[in-house]
PDBQT receptor file of N, H, CA, C and O in Angstrom, charges set to zero:
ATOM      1  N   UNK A   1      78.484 156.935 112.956  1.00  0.00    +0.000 N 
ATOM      2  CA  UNK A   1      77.707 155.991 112.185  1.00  0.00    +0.000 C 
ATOM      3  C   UNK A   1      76.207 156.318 112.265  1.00  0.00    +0.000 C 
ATOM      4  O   UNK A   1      75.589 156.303 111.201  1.00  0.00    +0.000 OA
ATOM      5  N   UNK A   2      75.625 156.578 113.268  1.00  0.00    +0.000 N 
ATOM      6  H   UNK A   2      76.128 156.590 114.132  1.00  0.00    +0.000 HD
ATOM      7  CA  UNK A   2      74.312 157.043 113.498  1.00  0.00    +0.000 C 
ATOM      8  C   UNK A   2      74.329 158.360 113.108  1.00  0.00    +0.000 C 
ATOM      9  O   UNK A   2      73.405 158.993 113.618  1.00  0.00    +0.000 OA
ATOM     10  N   UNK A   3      75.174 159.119 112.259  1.00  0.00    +0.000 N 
ATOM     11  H   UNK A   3      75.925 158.605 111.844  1.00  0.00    +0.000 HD
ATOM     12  CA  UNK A   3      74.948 160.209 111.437  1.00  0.00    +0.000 C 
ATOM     13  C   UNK A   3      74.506 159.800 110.205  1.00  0.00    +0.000 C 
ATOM     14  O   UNK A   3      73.431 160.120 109.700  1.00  0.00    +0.000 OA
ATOM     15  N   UNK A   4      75.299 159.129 109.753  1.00  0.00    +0.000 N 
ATOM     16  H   UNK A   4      76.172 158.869 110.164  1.00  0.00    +0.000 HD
ATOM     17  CA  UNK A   4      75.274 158.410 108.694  1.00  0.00    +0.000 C 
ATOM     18  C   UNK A   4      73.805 157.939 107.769  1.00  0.00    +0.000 C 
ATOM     19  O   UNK A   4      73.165 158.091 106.729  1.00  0.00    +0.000 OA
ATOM     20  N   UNK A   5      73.895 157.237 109.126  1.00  0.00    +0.000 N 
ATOM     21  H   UNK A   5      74.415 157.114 109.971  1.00  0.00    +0.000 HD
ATOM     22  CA  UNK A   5      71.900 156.414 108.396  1.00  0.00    +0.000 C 
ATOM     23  C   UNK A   5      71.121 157.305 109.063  1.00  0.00    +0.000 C 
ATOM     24  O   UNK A   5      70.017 156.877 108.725  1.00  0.00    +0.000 OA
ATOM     25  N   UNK A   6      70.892 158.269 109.791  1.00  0.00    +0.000 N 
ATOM     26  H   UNK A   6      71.789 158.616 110.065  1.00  0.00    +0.000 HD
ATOM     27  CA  UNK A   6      70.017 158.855 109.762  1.00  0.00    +0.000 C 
ATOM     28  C   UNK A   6      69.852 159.910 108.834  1.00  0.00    +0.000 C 
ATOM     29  O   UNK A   6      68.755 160.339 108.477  1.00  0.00    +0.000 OA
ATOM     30  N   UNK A   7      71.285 160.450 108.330  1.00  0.00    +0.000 N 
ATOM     31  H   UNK A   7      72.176 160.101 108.620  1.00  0.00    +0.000 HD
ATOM     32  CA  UNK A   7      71.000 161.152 106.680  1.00  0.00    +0.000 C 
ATOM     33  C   UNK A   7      70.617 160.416 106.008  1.00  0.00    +0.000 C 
ATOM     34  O   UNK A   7      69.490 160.738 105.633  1.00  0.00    +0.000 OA
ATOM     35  N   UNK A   8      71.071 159.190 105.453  1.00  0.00    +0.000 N 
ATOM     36  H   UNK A   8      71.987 158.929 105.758  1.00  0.00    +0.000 HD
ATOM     37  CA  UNK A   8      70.233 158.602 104.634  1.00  0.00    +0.000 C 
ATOM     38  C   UNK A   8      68.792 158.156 104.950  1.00  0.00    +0.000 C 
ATOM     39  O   UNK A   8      68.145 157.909 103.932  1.00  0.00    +0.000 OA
ATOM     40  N   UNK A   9      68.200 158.010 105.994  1.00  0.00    +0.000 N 
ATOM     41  H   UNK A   9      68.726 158.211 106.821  1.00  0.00    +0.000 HD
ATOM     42  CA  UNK A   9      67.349 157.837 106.299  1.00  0.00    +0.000 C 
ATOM     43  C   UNK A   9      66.331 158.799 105.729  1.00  0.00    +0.000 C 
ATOM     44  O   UNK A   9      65.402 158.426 105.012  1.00  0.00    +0.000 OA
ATOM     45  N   UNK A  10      66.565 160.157 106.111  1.00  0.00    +0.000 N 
ATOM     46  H   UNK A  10      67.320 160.459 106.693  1.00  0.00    +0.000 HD
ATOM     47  CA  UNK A  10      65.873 161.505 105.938  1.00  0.00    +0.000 C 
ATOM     48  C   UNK A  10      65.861 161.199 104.262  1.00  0.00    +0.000 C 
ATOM     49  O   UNK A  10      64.862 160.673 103.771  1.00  0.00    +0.000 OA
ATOM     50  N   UNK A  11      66.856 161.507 103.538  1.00  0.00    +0.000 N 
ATOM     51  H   UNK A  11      67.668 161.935 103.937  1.00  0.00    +0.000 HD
ATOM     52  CA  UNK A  11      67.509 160.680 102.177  1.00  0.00    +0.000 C 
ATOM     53  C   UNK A  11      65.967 159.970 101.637  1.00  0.00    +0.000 C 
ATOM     54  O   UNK A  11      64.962 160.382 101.057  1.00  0.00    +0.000 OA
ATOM     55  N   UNK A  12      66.229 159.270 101.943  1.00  0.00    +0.000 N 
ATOM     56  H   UNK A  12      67.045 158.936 102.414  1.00  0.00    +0.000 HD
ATOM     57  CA  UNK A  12      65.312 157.997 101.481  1.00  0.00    +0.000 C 
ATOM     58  C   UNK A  12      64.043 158.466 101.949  1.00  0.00    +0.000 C 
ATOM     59  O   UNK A  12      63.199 158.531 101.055  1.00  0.00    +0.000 OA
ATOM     60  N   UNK A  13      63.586 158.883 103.320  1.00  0.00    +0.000 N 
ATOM     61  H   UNK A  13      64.271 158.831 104.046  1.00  0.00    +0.000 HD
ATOM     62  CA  UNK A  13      61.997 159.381 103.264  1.00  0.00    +0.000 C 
ATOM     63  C   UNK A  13      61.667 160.444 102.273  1.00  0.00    +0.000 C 
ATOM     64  O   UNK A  13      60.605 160.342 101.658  1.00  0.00    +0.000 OA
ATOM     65  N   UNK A  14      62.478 161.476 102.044  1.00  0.00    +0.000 N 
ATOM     66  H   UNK A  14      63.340 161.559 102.543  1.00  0.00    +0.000 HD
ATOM     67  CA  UNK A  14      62.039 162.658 101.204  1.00  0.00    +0.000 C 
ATOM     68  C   UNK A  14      62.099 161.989  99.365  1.00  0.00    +0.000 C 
ATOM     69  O   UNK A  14      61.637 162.612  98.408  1.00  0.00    +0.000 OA
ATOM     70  N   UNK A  15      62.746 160.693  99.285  1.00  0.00    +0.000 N 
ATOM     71  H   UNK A  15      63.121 160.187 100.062  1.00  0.00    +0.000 HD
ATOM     72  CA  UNK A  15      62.368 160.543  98.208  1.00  0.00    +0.000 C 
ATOM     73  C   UNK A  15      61.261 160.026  97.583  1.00  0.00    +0.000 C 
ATOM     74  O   UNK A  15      60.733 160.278  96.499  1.00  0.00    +0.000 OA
ATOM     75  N   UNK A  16      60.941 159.056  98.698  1.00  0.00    +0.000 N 
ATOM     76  H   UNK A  16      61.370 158.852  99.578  1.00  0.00    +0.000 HD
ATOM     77  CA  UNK A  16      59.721 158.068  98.784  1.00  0.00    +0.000 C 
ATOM     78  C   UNK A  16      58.330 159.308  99.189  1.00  0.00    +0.000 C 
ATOM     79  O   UNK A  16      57.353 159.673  98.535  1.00  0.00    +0.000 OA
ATOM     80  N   UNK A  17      58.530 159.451  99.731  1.00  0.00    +0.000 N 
ATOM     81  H   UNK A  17      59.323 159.154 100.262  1.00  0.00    +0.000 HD
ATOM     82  CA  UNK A  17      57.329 160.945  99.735  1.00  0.00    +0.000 C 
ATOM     83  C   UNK A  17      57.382 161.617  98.245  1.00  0.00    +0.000 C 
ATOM     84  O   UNK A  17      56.377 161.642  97.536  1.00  0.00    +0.000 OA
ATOM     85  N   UNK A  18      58.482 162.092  97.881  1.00  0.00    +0.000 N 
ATOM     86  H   UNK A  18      59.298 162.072  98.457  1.00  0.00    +0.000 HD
ATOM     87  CA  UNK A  18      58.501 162.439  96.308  1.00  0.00    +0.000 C 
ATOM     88  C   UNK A  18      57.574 161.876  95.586  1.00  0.00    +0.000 C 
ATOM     89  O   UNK A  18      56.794 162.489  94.857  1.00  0.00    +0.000 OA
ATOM     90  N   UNK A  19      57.639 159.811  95.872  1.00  0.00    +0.000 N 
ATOM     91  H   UNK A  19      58.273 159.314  96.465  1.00  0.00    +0.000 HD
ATOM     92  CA  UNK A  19      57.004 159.347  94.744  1.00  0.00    +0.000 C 
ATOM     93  C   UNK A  19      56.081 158.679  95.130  1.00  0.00    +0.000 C 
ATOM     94  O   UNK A  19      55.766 157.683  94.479  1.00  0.00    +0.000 OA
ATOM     95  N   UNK A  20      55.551 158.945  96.014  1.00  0.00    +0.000 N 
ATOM     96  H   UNK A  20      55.806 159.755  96.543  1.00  0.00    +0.000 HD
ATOM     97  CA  UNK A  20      53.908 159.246  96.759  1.00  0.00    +0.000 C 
ATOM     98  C   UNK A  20      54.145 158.093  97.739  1.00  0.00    +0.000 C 
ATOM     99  O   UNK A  20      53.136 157.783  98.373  1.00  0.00    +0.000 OA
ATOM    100  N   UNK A  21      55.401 157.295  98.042  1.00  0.00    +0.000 N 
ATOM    101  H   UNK A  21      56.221 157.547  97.527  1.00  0.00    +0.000 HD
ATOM    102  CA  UNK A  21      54.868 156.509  98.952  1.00  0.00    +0.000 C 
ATOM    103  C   UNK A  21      55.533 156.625 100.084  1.00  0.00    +0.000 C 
ATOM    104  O   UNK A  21      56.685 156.354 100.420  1.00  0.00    +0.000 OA
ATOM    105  N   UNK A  22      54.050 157.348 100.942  1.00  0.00    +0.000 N 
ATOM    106  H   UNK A  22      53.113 157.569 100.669  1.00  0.00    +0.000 HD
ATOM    107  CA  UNK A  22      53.928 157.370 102.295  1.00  0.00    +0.000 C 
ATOM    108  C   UNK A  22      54.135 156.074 103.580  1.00  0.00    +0.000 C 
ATOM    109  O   UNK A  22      54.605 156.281 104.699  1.00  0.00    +0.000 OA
ATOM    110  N   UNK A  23      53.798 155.155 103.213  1.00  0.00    +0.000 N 
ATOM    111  H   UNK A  23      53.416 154.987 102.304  1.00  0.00    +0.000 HD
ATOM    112  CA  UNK A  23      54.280 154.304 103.894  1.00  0.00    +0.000 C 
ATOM    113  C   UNK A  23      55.902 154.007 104.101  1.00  0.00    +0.000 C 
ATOM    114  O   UNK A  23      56.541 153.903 105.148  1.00  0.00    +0.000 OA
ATOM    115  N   UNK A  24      56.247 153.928 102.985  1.00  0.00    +0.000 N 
ATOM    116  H   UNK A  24      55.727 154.013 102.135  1.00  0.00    +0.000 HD
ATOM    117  CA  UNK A  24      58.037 153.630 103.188  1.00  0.00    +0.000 C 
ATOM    118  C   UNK A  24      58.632 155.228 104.205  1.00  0.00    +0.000 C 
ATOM    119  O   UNK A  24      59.324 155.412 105.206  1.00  0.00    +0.000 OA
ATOM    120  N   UNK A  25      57.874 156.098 103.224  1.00  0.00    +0.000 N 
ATOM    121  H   UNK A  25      57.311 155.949 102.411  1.00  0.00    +0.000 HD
ATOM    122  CA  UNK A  25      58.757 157.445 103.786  1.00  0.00    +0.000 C 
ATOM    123  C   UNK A  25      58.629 157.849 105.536  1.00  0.00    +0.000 C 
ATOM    124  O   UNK A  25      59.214 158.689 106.221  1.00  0.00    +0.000 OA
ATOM    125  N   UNK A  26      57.566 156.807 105.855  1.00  0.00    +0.000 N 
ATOM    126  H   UNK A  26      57.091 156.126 105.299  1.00  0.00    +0.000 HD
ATOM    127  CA  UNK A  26      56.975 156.937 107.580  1.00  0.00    +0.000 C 
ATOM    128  C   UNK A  26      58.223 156.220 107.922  1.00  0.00    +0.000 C 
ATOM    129  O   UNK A  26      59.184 156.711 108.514  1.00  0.00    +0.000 OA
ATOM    130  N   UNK A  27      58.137 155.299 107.592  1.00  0.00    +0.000 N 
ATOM    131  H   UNK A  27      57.356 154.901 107.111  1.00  0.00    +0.000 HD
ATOM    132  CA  UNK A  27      58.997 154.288 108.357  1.00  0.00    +0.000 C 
ATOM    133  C   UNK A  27      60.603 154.892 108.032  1.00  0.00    +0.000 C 
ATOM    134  O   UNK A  27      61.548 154.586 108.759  1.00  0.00    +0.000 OA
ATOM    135  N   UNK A  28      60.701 155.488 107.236  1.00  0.00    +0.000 N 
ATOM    136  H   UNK A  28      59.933 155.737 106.645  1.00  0.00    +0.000 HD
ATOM    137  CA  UNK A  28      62.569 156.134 106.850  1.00  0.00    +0.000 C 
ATOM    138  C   UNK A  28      62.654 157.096 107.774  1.00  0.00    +0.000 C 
ATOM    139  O   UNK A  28      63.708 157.391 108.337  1.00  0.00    +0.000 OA
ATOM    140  N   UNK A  29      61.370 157.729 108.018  1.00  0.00    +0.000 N 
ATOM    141  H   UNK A  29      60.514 157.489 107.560  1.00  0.00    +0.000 HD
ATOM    142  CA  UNK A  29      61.253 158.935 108.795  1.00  0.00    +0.000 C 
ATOM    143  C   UNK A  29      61.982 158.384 110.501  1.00  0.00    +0.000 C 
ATOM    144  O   UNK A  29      62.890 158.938 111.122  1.00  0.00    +0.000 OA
ATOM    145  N   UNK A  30      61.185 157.126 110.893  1.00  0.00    +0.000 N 
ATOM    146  H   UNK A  30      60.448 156.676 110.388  1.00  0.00    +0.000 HD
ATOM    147  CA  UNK A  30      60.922 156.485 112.450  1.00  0.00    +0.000 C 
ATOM    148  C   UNK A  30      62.594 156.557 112.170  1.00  0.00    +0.000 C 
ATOM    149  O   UNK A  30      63.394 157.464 112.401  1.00  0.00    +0.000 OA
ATOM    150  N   UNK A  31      62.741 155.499 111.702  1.00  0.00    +0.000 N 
ATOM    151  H   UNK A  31      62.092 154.762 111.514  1.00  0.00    +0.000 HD
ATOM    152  CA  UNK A  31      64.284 155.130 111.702  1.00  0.00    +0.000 C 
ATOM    153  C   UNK A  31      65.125 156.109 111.601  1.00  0.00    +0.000 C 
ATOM    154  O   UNK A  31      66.149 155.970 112.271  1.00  0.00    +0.000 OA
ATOM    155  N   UNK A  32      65.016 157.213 110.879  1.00  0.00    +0.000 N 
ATOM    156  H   UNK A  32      64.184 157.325 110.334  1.00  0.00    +0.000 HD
ATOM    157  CA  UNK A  32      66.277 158.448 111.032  1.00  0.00    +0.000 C 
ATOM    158  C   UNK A  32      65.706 159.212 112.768  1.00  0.00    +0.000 C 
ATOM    159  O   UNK A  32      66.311 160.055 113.430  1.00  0.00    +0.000 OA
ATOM    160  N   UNK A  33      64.561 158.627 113.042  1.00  0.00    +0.000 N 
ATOM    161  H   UNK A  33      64.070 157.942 112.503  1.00  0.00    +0.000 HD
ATOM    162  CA  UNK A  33      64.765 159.546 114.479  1.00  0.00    +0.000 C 
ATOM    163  C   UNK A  33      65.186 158.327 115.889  1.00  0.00    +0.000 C 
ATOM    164  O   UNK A  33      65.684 158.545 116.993  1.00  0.00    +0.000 OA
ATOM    165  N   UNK A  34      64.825 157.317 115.378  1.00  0.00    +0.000 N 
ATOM    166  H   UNK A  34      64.420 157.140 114.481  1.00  0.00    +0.000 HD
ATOM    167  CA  UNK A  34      65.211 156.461 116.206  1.00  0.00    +0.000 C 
ATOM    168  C   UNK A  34      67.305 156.982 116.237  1.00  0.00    +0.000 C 
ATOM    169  O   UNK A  34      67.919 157.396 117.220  1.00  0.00    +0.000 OA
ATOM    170  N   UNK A  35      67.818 156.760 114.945  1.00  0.00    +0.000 N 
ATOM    171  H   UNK A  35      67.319 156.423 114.146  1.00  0.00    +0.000 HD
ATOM    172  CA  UNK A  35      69.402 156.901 115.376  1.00  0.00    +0.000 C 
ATOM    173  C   UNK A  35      69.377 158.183 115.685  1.00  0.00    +0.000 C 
ATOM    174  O   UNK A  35      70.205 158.288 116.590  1.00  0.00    +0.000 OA
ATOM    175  N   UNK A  36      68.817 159.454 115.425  1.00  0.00    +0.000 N 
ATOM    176  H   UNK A  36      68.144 159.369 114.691  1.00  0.00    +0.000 HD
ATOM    177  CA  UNK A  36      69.304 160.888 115.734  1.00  0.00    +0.000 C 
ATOM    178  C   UNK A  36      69.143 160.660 117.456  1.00  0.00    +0.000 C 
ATOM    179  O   UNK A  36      69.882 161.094 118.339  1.00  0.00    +0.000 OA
ATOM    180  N   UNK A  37      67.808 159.757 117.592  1.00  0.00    +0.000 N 
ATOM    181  H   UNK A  37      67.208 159.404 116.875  1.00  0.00    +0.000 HD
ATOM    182  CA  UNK A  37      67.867 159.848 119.315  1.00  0.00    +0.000 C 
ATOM    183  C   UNK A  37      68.988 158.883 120.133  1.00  0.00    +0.000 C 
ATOM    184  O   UNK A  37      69.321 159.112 121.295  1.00  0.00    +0.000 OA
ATOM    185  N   UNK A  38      69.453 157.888 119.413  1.00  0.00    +0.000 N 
ATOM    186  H   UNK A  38      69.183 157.702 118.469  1.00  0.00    +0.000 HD
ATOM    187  CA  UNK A  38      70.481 156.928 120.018  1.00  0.00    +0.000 C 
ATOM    188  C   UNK A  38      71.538 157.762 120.074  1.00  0.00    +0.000 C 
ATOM    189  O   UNK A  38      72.206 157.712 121.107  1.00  0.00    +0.000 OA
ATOM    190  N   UNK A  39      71.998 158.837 118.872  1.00  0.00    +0.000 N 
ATOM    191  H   UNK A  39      71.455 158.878 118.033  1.00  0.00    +0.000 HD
ATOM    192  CA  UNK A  39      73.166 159.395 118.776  1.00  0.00    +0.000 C 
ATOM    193  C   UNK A  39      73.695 160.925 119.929  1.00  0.00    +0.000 C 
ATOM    194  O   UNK A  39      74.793 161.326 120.316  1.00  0.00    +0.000 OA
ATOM    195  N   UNK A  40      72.101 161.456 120.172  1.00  0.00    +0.000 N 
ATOM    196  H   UNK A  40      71.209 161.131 119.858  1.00  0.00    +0.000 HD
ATOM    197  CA  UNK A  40      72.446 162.236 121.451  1.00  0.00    +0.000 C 
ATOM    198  C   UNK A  40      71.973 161.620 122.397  1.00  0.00    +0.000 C 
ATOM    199  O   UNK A  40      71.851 162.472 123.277  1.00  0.00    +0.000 OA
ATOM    200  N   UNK A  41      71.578 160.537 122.830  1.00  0.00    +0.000 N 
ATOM    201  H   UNK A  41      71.677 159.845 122.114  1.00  0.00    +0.000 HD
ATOM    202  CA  UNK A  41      71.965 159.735 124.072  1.00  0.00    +0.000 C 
ATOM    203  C   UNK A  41      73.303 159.814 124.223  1.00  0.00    +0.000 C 
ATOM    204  O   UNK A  41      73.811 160.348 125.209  1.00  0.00    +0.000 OA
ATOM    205  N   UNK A  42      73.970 159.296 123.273  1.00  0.00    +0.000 N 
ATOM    206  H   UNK A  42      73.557 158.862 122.472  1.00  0.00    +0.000 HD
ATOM    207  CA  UNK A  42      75.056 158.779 123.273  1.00  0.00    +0.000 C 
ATOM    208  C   UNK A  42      76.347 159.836 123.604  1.00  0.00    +0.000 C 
ATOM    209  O   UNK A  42      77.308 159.525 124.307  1.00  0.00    +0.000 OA
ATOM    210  N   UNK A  43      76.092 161.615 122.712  1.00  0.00    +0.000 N 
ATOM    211  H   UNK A  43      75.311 161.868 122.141  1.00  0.00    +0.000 HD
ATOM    212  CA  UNK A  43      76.859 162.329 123.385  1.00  0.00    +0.000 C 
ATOM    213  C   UNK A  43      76.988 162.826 124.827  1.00  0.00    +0.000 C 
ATOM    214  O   UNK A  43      77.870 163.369 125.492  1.00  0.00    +0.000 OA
ATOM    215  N   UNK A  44      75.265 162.254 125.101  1.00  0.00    +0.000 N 
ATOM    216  H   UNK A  44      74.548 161.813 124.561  1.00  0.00    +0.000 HD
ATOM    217  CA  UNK A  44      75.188 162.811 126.947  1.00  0.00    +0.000 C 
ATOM    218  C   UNK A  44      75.530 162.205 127.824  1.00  0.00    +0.000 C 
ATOM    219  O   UNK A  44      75.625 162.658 128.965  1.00  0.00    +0.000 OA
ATOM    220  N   UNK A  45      75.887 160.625 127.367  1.00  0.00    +0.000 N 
ATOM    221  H   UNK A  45      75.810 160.257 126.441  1.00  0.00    +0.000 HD
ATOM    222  CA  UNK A  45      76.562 160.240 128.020  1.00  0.00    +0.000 C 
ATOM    223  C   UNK A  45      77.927 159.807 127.996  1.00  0.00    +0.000 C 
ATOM    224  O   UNK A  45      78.441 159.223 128.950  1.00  0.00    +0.000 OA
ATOM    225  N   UNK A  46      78.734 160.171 126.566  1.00  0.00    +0.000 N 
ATOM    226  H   UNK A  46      78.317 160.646 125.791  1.00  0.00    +0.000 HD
ATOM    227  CA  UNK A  46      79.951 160.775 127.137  1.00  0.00    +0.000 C 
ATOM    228  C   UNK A  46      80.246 161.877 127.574  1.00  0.00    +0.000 C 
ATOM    229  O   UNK A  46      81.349 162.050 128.094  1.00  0.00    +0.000 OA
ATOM    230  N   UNK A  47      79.486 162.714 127.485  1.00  0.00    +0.000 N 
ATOM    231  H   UNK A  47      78.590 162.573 127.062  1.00  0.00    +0.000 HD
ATOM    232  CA  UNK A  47      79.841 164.160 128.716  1.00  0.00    +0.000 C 
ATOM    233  C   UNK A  47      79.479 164.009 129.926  1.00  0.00    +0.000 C 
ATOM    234  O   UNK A  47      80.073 164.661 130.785  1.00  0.00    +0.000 OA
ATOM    235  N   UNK A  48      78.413 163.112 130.302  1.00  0.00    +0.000 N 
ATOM    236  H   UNK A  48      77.930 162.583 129.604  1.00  0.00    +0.000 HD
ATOM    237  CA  UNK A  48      78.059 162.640 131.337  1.00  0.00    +0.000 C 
ATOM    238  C   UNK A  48      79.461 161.816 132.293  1.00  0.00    +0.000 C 
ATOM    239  O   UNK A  48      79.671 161.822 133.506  1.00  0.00    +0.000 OA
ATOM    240  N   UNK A  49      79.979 161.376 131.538  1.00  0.00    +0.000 N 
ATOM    241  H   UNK A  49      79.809 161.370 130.553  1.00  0.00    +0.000 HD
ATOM    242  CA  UNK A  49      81.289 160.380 132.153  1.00  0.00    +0.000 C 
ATOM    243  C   UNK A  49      82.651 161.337 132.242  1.00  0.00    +0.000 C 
ATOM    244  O   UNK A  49      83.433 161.268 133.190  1.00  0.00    +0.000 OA
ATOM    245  N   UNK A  50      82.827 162.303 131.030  1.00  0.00    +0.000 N 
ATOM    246  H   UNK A  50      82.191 162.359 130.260  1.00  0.00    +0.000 HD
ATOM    247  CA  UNK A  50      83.635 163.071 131.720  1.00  0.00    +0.000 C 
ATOM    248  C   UNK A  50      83.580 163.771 132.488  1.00  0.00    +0.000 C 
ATOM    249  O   UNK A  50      84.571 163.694 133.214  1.00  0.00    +0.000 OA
ATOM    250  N   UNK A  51      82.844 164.561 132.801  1.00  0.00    +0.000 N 
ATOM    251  H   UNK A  51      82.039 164.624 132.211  1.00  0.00    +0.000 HD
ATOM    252  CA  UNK A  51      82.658 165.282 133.999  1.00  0.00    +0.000 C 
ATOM    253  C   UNK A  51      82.839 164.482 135.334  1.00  0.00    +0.000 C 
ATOM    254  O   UNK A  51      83.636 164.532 136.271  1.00  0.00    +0.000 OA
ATOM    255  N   UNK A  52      82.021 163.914 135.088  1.00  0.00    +0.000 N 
ATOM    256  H   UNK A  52      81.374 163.874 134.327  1.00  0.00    +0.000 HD
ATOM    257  CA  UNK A  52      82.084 163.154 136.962  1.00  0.00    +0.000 C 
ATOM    258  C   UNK A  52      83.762 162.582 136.838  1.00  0.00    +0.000 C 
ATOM    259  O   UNK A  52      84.446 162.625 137.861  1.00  0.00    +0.000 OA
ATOM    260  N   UNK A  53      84.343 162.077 135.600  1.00  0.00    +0.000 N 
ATOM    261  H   UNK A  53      83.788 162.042 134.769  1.00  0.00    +0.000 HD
ATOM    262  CA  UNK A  53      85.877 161.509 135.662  1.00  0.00    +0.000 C 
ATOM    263  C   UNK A  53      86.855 162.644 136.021  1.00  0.00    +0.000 C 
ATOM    264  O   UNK A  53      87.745 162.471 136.853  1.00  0.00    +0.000 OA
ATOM    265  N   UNK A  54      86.659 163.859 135.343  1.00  0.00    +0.000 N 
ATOM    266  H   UNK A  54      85.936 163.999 134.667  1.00  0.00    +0.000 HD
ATOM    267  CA  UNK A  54      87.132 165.148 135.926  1.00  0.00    +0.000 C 
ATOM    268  C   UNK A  54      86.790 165.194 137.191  1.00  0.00    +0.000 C 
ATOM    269  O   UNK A  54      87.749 165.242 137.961  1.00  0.00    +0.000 OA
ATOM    270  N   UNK A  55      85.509 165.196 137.773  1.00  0.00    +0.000 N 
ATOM    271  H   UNK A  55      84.730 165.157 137.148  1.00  0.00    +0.000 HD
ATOM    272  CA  UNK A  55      85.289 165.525 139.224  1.00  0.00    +0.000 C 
ATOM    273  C   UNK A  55      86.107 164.710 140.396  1.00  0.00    +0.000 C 
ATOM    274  O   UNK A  55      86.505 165.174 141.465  1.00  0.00    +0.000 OA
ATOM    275  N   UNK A  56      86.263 163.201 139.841  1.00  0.00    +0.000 N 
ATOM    276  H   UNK A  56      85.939 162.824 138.974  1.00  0.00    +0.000 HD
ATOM    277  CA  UNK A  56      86.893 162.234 141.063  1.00  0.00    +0.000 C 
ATOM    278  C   UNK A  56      88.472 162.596 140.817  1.00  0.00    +0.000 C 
ATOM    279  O   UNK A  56      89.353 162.371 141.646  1.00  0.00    +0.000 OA
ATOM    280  N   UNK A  57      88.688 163.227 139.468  1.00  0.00    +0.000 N 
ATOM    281  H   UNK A  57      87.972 163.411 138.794  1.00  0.00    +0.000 HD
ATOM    282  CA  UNK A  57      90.315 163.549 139.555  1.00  0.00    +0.000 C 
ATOM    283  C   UNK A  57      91.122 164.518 140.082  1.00  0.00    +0.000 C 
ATOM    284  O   UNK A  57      92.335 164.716 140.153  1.00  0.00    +0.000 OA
ATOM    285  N   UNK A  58      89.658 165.324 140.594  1.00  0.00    +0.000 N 
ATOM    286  H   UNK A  58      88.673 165.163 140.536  1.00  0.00    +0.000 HD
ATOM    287  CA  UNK A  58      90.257 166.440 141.519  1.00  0.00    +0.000 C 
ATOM    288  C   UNK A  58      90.526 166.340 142.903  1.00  0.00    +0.000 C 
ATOM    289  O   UNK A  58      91.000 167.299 143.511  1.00  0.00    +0.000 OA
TER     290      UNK A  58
Protein backbone atom coordinates (compact mmCIF):
# COMPACT_ATOMS: atom_id res chain seq x y z
CA UNK A 1 0.00 0.00 0.00
CA UNK A 2 2.80 2.45 0.73
CA UNK A 3 3.90 1.62 -2.84
CA UNK A 4 0.99 2.61 -4.02
CA UNK A 5 0.61 6.33 -2.80
CA UNK A 6 3.91 7.00 -2.98
CA UNK A 7 3.70 6.39 -6.89
CA UNK A 8 0.99 8.37 -6.97
CA UNK A 9 2.38 10.74 -4.94
CA UNK A 10 5.57 11.22 -7.26
CA UNK A 11 2.36 11.04 -9.94
CA UNK A 12 0.80 13.97 -8.74
CA UNK A 13 4.06 16.13 -7.83
CA UNK A 14 5.49 15.81 -11.42
CA UNK A 15 2.20 16.95 -12.62
CA UNK A 16 1.62 19.88 -10.47
CA UNK A 17 5.24 21.03 -11.19
CA UNK A 18 4.16 20.55 -14.93
CA UNK A 19 1.57 23.21 -14.25
CA UNK A 20 3.73 25.49 -12.30
CA UNK A 21 2.40 24.70 -9.01
CA UNK A 22 5.14 24.36 -6.74
CA UNK A 23 3.49 24.39 -3.69
CA UNK A 24 1.16 21.32 -4.18
CA UNK A 25 4.10 19.47 -6.00
CA UNK A 26 6.36 20.13 -2.49
CA UNK A 27 3.96 18.75 -0.49
CA UNK A 28 3.21 15.42 -3.09
CA UNK A 29 6.86 15.31 -3.05
CA UNK A 30 7.01 15.20 1.36
CA UNK A 31 4.28 12.70 1.26
CA UNK A 32 5.70 10.18 -1.40
CA UNK A 33 8.91 10.26 0.86
CA UNK A 34 7.27 10.17 4.03
CA UNK A 35 5.55 6.45 2.74
CA UNK A 36 8.82 5.37 0.70
CA UNK A 37 10.43 5.92 4.32
CA UNK A 38 7.55 4.10 6.37
CA UNK A 39 7.76 1.33 3.69
CA UNK A 40 11.59 0.45 4.24
CA UNK A 41 11.22 0.80 7.86
CA UNK A 42 8.88 -1.55 7.52
CA UNK A 43 10.95 -4.19 5.37
CA UNK A 44 13.81 -3.82 8.10
CA UNK A 45 11.86 -4.71 10.35
CA UNK A 46 10.51 -7.71 9.04
CA UNK A 47 13.95 -8.97 8.33
CA UNK A 48 14.83 -7.70 11.49
CA UNK A 49 12.28 -10.30 13.19
CA UNK A 50 13.20 -13.04 11.06
CA UNK A 51 16.45 -13.40 11.69
CA UNK A 52 16.57 -13.17 15.37
CA UNK A 53 13.18 -15.84 14.96
CA UNK A 54 15.61 -18.04 12.93
CA UNK A 55 18.31 -17.41 15.52
CA UNK A 56 16.13 -18.54 18.80
CA UNK A 57 15.03 -21.59 16.52
CA UNK A 58 18.28 -22.89 16.41
Amino acid sequence: MCLVISILGLFFAYNFYNSGNFLLAGGSVVVSLLFITLMIRNILSVKKRKEEKKKYDN
